[in-house]
SERO-4910 file (N, C-alpha, C, O; in steps of 0.05 Angstrom, whole numbers):
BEGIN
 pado doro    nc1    nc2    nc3   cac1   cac2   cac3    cc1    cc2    cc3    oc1    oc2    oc3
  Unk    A   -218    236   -326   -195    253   -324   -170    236   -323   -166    220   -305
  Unk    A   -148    240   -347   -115    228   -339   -108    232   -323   -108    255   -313
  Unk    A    -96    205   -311    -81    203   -287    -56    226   -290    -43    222   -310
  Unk    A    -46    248   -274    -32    266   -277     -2    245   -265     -2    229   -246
  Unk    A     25    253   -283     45    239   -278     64    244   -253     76    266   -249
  Unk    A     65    229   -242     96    233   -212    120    242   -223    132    258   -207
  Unk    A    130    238   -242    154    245   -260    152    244   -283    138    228   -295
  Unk    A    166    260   -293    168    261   -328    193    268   -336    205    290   -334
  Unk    A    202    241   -345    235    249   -365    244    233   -387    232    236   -408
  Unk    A    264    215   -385    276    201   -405    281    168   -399    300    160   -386
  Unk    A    266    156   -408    292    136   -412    306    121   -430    298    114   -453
  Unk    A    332    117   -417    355    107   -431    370     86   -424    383     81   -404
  Unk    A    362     71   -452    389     52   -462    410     50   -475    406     42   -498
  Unk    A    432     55   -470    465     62   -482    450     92   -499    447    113   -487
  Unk    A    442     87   -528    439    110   -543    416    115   -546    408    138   -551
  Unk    A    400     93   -544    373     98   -548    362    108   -527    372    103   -505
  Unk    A    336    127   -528    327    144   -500    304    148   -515    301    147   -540
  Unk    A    284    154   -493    254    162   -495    237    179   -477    243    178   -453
  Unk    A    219    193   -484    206    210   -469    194    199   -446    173    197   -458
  Unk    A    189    190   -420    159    173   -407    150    187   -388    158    209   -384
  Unk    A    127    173   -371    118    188   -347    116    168   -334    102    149   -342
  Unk    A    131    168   -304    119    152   -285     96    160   -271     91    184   -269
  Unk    A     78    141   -259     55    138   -245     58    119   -223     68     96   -221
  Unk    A     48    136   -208     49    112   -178     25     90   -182      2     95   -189
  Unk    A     37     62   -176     20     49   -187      2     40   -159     -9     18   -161
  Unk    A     -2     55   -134     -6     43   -117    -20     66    -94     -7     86    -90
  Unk    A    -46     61    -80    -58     84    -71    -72     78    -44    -87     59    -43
  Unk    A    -67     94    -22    -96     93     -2   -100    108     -4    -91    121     14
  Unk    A   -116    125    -25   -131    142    -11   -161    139    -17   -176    156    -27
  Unk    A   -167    105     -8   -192     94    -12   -201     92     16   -225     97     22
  Unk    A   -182     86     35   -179     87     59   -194     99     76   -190    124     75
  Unk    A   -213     91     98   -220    108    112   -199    124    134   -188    111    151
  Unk    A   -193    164    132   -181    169    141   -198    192    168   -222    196    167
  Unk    A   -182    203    190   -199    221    210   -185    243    206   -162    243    195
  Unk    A   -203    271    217   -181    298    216   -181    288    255   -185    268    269
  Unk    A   -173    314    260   -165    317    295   -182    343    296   -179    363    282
  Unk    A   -202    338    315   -222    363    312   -226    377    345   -225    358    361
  Unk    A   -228    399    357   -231    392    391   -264    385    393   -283    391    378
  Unk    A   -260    366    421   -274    357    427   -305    366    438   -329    358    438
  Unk    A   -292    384    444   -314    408    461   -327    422    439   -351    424    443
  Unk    A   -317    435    411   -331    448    393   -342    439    369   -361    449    358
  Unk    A   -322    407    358   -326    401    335   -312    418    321   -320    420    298
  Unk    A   -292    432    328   -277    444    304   -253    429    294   -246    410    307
  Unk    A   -238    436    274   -224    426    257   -189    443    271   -182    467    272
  Unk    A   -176    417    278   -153    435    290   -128    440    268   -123    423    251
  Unk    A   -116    459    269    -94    461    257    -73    460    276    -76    466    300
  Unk    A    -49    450    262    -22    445    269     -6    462    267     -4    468    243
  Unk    A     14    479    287     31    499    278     56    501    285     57    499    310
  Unk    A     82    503    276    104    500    281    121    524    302    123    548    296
  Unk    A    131    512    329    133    527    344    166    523    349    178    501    349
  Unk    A    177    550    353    205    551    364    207    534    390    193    542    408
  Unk    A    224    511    394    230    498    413    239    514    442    236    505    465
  Unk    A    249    533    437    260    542    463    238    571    459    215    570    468
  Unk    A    245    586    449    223    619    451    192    610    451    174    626    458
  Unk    A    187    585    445    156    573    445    135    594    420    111    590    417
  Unk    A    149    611    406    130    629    386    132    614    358    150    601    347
  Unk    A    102    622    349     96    607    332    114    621    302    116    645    297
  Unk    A    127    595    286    149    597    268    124    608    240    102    598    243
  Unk    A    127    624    219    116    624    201    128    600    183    147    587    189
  Unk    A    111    596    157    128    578    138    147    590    124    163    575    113
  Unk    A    150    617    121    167    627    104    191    633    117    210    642    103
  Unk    A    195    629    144    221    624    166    240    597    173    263    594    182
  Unk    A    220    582    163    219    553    163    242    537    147    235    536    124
  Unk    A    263    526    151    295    515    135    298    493    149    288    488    171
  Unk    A    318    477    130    323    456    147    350    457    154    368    472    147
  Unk    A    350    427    182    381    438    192    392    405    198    379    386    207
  Unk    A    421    409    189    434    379    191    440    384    230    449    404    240
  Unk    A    434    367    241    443    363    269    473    356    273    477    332    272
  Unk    A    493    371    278    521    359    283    528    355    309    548    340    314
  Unk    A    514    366    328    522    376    359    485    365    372    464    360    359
  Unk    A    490    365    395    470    375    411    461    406    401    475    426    401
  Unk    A    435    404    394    419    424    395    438    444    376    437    468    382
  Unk    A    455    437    356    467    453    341    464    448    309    469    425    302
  Unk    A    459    462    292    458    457    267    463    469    245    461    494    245
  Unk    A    471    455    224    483    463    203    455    481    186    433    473    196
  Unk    A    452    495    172    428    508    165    425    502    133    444    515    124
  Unk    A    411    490    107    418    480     90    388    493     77    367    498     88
  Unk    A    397    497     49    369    517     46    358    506     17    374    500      0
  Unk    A    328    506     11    319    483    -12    337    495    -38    344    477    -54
  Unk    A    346    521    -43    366    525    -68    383    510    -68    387    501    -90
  Unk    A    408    497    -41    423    479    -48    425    460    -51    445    448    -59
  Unk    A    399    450    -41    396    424    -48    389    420    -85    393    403   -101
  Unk    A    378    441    -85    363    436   -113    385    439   -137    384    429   -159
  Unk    A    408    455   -124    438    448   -137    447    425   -139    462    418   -157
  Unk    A    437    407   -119    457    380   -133    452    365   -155    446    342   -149
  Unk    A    453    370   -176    441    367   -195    452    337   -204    477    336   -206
  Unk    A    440    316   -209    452    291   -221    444    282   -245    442    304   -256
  Unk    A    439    266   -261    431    255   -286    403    249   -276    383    261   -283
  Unk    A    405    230   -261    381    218   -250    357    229   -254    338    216   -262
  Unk    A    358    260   -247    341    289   -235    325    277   -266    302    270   -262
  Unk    A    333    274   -288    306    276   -308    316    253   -335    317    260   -359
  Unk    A    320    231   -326    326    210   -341    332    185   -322    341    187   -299
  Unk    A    326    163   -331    332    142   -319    348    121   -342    347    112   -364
  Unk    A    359    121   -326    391    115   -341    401     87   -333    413     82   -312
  Unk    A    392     62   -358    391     31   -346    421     27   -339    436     36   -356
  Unk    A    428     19   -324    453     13   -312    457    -13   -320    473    -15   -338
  Unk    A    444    -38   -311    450    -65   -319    422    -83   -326    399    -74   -322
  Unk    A    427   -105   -334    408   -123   -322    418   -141   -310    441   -150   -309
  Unk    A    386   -151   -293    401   -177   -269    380   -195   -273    361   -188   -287
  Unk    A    381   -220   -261    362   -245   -260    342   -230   -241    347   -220   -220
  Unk    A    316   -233   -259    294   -234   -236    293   -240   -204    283   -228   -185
  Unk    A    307   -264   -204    302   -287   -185    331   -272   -163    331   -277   -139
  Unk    A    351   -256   -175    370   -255   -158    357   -227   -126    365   -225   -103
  Unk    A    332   -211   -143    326   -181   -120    316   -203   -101    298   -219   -102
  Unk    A    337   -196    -80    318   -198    -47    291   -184    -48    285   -164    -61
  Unk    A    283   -191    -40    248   -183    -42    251   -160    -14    242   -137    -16
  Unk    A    260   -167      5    271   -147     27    279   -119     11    284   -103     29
  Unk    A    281   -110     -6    295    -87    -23    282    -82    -38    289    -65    -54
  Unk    A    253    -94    -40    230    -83    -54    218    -61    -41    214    -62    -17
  Unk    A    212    -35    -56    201    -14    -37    172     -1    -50    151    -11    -41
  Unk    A    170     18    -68    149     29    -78    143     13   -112    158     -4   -122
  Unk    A    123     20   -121    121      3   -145    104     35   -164     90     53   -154
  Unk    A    114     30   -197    102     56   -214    100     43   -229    107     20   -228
  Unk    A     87     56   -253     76     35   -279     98     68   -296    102     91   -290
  Unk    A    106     54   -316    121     72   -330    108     75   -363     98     55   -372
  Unk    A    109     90   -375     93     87   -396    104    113   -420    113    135   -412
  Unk    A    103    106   -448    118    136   -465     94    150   -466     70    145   -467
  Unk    A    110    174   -466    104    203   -467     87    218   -491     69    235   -490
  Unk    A    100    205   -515     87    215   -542     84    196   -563     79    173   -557
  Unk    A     86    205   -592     85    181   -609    108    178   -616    116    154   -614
  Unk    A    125    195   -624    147    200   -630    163    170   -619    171    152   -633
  Unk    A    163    175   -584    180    158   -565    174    131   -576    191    116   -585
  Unk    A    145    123   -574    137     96   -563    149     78   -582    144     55   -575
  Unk    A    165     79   -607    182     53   -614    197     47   -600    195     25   -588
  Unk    A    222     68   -595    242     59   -573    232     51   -547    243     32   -536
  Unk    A    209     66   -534    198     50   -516    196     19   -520    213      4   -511
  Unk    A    172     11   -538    185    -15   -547    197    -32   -542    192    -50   -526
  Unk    A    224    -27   -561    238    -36   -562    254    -43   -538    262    -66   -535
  Unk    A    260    -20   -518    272    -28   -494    254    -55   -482    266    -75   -475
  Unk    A    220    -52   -481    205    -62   -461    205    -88   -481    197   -107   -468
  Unk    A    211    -95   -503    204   -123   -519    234   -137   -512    231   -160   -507
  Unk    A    257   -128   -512    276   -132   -500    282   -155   -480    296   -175   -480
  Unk    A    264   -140   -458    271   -150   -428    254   -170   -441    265   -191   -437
  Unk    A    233   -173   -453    210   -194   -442    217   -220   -446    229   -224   -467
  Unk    A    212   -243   -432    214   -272   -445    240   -276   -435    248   -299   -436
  Unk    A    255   -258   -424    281   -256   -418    293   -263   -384    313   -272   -375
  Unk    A    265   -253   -372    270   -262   -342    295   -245   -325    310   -252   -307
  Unk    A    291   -219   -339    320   -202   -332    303   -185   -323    280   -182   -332
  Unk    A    313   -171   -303    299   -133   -296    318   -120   -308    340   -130   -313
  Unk    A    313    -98   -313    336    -69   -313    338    -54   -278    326    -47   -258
  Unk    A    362    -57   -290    368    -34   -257    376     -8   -270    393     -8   -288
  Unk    A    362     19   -262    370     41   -266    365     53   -243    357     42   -222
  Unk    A    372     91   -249    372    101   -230    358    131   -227    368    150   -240
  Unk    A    337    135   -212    318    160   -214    318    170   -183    321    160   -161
  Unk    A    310    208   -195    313    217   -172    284    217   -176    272    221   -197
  Unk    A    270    210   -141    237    219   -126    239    233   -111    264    233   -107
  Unk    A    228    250    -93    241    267    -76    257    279    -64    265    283    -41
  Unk    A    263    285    -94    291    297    -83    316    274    -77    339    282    -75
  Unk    A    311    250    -76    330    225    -72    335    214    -94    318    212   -112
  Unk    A    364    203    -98    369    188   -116    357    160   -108    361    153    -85
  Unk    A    338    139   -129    336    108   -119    353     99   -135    362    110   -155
  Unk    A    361     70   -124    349     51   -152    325     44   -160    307     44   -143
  Unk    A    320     37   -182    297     28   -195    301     -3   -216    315     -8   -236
  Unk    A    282    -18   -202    282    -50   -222    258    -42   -234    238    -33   -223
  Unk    A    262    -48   -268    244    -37   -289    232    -75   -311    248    -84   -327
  Unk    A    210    -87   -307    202   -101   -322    185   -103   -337    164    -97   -325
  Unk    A    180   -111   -364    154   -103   -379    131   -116   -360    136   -136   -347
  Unk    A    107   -104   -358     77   -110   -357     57    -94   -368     50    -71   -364
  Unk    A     49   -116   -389     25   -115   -396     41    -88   -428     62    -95   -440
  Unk    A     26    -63   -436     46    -56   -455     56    -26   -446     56     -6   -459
  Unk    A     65    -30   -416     83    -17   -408    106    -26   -391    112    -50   -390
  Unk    A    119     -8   -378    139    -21   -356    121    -26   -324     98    -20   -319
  Unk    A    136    -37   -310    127    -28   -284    153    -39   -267    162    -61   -261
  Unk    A    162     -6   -259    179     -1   -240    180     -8   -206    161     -2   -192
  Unk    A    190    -14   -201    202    -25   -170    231     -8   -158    254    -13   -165
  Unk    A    221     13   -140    250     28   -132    264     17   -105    256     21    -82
  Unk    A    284      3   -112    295     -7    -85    324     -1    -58    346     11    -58
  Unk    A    312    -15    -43    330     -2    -17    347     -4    -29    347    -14    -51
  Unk    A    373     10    -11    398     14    -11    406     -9     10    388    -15     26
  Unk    A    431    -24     12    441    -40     31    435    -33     52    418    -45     64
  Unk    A    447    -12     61    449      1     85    417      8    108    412      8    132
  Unk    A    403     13     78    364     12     94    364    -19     98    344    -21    113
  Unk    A    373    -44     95    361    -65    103    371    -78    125    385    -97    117
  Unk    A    371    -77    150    379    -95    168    393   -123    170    381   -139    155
  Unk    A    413   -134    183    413   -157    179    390   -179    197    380   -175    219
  Unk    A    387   -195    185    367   -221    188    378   -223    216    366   -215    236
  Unk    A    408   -236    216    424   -247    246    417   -243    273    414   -257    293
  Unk    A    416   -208    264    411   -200    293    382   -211    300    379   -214    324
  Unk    A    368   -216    290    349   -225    295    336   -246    301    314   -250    311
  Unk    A    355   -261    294    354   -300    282    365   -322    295    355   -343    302
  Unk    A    398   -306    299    415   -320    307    405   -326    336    417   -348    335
  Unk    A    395   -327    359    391   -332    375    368   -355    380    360   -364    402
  Unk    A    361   -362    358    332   -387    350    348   -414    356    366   -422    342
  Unk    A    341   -424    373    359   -452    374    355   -473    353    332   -470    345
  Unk    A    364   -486    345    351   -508    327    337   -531    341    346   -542    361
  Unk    A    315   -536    330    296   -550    342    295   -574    317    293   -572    292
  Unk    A    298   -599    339    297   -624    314    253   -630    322    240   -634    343
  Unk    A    247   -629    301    215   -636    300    217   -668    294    235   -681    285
  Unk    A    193   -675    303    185   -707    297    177   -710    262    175   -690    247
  Unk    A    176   -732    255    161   -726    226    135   -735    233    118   -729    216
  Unk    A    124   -749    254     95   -746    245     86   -720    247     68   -709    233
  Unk    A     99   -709    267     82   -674    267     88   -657    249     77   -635    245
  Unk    A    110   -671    233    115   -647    198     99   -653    191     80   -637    187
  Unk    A     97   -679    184     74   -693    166     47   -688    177     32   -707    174
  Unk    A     36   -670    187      0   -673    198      4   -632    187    -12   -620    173
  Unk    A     31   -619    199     26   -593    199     38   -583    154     37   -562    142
  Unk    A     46   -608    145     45   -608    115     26   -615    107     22   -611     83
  Unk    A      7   -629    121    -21   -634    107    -37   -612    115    -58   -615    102
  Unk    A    -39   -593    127    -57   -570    132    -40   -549    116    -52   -530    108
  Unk    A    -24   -550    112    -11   -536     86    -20   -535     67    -30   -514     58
  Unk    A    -19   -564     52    -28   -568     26    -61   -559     31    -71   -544     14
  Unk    A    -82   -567     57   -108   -573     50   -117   -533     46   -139   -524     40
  Unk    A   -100   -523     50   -105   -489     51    -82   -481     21    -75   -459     16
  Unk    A    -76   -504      7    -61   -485    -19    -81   -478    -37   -103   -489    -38
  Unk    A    -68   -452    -57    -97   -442    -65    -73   -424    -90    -49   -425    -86
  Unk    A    -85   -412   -112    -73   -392   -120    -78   -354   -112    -97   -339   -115
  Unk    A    -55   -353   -104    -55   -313    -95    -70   -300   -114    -65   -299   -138
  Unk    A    -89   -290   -102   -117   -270   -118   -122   -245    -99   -143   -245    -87
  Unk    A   -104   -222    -95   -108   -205    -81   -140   -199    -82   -148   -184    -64
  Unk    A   -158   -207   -100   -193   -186    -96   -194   -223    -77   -213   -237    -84
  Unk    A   -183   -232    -65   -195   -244    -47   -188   -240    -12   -198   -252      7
  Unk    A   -168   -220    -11   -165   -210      8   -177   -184     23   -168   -162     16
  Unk    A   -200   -183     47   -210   -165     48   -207   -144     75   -210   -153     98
  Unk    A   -201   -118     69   -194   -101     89   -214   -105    116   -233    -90    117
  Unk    A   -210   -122    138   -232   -124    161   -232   -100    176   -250    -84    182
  Unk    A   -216   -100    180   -218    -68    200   -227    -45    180   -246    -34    191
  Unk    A   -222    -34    157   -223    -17    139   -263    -23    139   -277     -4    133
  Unk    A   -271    -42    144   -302    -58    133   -312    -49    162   -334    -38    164
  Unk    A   -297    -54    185   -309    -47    218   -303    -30    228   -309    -28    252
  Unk    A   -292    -12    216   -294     22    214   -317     45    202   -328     64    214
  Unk    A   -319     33    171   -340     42    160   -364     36    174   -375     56    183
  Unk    A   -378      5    180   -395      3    197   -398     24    222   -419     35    229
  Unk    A   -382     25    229   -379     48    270   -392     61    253   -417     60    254
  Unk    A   -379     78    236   -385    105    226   -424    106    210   -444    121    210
  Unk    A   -419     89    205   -446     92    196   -470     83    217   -493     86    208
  Unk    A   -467     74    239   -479     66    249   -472     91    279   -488     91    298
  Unk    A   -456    103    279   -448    126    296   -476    150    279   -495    161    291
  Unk    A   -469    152    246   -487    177    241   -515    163    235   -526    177    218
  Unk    A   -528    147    240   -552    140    235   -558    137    273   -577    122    279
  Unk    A   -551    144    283   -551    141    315   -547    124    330   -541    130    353
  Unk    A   -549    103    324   -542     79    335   -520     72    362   -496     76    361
  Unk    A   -529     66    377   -503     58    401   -478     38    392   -483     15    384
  Unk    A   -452     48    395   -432     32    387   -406     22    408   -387     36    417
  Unk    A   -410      3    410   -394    -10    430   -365     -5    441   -347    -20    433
  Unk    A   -363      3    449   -323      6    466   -318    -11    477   -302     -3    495
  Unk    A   -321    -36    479   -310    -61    494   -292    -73    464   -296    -75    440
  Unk    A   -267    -79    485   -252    -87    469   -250   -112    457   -251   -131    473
  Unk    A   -246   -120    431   -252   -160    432   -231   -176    450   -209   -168    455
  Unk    A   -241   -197    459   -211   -207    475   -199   -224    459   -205   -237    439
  Unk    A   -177   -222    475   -150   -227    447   -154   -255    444   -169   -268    459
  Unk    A   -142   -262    425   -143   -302    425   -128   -317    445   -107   -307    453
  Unk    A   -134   -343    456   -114   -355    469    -85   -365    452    -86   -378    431
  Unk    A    -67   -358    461    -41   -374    447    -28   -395    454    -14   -406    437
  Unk    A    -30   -404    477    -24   -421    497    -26   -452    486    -49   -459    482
  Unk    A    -11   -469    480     -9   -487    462     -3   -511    480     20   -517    477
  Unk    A    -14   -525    496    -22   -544    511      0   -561    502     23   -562    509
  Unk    A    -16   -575    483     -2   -603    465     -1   -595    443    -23   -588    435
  Unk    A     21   -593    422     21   -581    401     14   -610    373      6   -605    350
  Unk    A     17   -635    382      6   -660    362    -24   -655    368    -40   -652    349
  Unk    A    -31   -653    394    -66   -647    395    -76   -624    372    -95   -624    357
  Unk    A    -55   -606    377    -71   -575    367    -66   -589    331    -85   -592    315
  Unk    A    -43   -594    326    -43   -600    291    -66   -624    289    -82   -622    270
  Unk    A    -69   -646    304    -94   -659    299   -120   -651    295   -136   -660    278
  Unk    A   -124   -629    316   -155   -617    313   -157   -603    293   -179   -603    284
  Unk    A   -129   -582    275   -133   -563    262   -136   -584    236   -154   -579    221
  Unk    A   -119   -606    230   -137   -621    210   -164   -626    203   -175   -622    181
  Unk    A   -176   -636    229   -203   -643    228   -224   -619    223   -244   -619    209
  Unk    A   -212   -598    240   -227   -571    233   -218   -563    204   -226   -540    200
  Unk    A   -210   -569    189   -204   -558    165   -226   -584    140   -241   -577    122
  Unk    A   -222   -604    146   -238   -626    138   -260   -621    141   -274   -625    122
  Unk    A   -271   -611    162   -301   -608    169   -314   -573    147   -333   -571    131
  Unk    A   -295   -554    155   -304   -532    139   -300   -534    108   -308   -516     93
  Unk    A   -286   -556     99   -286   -559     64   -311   -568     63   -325   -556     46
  Unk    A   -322   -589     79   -359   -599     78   -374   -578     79   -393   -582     64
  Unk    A   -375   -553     92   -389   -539     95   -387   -516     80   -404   -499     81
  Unk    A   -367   -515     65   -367   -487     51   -377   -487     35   -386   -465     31
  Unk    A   -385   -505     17   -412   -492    -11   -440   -486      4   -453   -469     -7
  Unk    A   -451   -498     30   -467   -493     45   -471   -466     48   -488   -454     35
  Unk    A   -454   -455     66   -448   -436     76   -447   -415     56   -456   -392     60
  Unk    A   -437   -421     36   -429   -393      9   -462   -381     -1   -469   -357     -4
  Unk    A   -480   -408     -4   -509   -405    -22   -519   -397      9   -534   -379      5
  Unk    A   -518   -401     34   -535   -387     59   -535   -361     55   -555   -348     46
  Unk    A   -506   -347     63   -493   -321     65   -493   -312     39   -475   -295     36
  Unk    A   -510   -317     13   -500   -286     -7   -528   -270      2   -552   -276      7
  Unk    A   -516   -255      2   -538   -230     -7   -546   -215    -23   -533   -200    -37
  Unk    A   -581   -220    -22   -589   -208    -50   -593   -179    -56   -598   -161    -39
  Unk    A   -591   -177    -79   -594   -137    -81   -625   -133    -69   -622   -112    -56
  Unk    A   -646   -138    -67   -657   -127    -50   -657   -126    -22   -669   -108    -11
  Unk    A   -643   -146     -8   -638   -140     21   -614   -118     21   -608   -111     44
  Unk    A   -599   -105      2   -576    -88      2   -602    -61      0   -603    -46     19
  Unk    A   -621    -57    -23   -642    -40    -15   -653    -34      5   -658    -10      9
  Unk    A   -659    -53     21   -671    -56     47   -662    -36     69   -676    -30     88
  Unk    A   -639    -28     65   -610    -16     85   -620      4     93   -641      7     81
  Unk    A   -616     21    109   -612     41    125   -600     66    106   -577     65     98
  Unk    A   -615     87     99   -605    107     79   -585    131     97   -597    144    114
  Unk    A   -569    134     96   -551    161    113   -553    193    100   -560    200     78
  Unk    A   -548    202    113   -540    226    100   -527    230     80   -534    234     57
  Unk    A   -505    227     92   -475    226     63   -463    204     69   -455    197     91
  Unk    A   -459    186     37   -443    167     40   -419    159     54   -401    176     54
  Unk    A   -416    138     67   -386    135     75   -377    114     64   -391     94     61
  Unk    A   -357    115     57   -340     93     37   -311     83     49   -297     93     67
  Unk    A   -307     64     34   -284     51     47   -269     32     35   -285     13     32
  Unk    A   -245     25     24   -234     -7     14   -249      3    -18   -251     25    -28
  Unk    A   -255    -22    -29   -264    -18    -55   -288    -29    -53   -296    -34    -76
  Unk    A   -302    -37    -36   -330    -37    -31   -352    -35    -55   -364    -13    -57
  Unk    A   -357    -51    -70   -375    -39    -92   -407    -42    -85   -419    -62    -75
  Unk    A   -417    -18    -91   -452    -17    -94   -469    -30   -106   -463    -28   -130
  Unk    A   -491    -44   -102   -507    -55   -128   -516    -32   -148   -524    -10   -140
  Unk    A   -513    -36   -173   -529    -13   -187   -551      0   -183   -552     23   -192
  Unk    A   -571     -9   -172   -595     11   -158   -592     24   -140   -606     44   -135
  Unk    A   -571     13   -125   -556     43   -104   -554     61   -106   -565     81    -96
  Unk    A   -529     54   -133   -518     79   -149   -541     98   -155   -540    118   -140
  Unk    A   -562     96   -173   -575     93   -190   -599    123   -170   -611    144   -177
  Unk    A   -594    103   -136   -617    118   -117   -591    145   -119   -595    167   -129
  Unk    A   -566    136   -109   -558    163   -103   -543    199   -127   -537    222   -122
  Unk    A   -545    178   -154   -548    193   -170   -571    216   -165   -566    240   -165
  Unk    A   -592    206   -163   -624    214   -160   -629    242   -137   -642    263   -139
  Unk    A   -612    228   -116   -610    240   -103   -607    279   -100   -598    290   -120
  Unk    A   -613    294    -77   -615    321    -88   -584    329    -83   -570    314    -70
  Unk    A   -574    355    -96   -544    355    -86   -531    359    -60   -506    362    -56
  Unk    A   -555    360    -37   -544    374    -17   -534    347     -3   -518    349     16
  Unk    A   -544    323    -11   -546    303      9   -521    292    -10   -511    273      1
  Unk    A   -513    296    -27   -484    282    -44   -463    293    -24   -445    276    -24
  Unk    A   -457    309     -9   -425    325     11   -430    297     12   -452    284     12
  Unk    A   -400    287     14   -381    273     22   -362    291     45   -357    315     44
  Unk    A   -355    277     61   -336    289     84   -301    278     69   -295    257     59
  Unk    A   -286    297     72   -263    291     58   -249    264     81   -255    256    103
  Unk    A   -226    257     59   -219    243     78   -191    237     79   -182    216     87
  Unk    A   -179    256     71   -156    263     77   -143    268    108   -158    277    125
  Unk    A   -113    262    115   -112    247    141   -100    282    149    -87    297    135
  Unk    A   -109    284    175    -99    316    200    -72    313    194    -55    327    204
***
């Protein structure tokens, strides 16, 4: 099934314009999520919107929003007028400039969309805009409405579409200062740069996000599966780490040596710990799957739970209360 689009309008360069659809390029809803159920019945609670002072429950069709000017006083503003403010933005994205890659604070980075044309008609000028930027080391800055909000948006070719970046406004980013300015300057020794730059380098590596893995998202699924297969599951909390930093040339000395010692041991350790698809057979069968992260199955898993009858396929949704 096509991915269904977040927006659908135009974009434009000076005269040239094109049909596209944005797509959010970015998702949990792989995530293990909970509803709020009571405790006593196992039922599924709903949420209902209650008058602050009369305490009776508000229908949705009573329901408006209100600008706060006063204490407990408000302006009353209703979705028709908002939906009047009509800007360009509302169904075109309209490149304003380009800038150096290298100049976006990364602080002003916010959501990310893959942008892509609409028909056949479009996709030259698509193109052409996206062959443009490339090799060029420039973004486009334009400007799109998402909910109802005007952004900005930084637009660069990837791959043979765009992929958009909508960013803060000044005013959403805080200053650093307040935060900073109170750090005293500390003059360091150079042998202790020099021991805490060599555990630098002995951990440089190239960024491969499929090597980063959700632990908690992995020790959640476990509870859960080990909650519906019956199993007793622990409520003791782990205890926290020590932070307490004695001698800090001691601590960068040992963390060398400990880093020296686990490069010896890691091809060891890698051929101990794989696991083979039949110890993944071996597992504990549940009722209904629980899933989590991007976790992949060996193919005979799959293969068992294809097989499987339909009653035991329910999945529990997992959409958040």
């Amino acid at each position: 099934m096509a991915p269904r689009p977040y927006w659908k309008g135009y974009l434009k360069l000076s005269l040239v314009a094109c049909p596209v659809s944005v797509f959010t390029a970015t998702t949990s809803s792989e995530r293990v999520s909970f509803r709020q159920i009571n405790k006593l019945t196992g039922n599924r609670l709903r949420q209902q919107l209650v008058d602050e002072v009369t305490r009776d429950v508000v229908e949705s069709a009573d329901k408006i929003r209100g600008y706060e000017i006063d204490k407990n006083v408000y302006v009353q503003v209703e979705d028709e007028e908002i939906e009047a403010l009509e800007v360009e933005s509302n169904h075109t994205i309209d490149i304003d400039s380009f800038v150096p890659r290298a100049q976006i604070d990364e602080r002003y980075q916010d959501s990310s969309y893959y942008i892509a044309p609409n028909d056949q008609v479009g996709r030259e000028a698509f193109a052409v805009i996206r062959e443009a930027m490339r090799g060029k080391d420039m973004v486009a800055l334009g400007r799109i409405v998402l909910a109802k909000r005007e952004r900005v948006i930084a637009l660069q070719p990837w791959e043979k579409g765009l992929l958009g970046t909508t960013l803060r406004y000044a005013y959403e980013v805080r200053n650093a200062g307040e935060y900073f300015d109170g750090i005293p300057e500390t003059k360091i020794p150079k042998d202790m740069l020099q021991l805490a730059e060599h555990i630098l380098e002995s951990k440089a590596s190239d960024f491969d996000p499929a090597q980063f893995i959700d632990r908690y998202e992995e020790a959640v699924v476990d509870m859960l599966k080990r909650k519906q297969a019956g199993a007793p599951v622990s409520k003791q909390k782990a205890a926290a780490p020590a932070s307490n930093v004695v001698n800090l040339m001691d601590a960068l000395r040992r963390s060398v040596a400990a880093e020296k010692g686990s490069a010896k041991e890691a091809p060891a350790k890698k051929a101990k710990g794989k696991t083979k698809p039949e110890d993944l057979r071996r597992q504990p069968q549940f009722k209904f799957p629980i899933e989590g992260g991007k976790s992949k199955q060996p193919k005979e898993a799959k293969e068992t739970k294809q097989a499987a009858p339909a009653a035991s396929k329910a999945k529990p949704k997992r959409k958040s209360a």
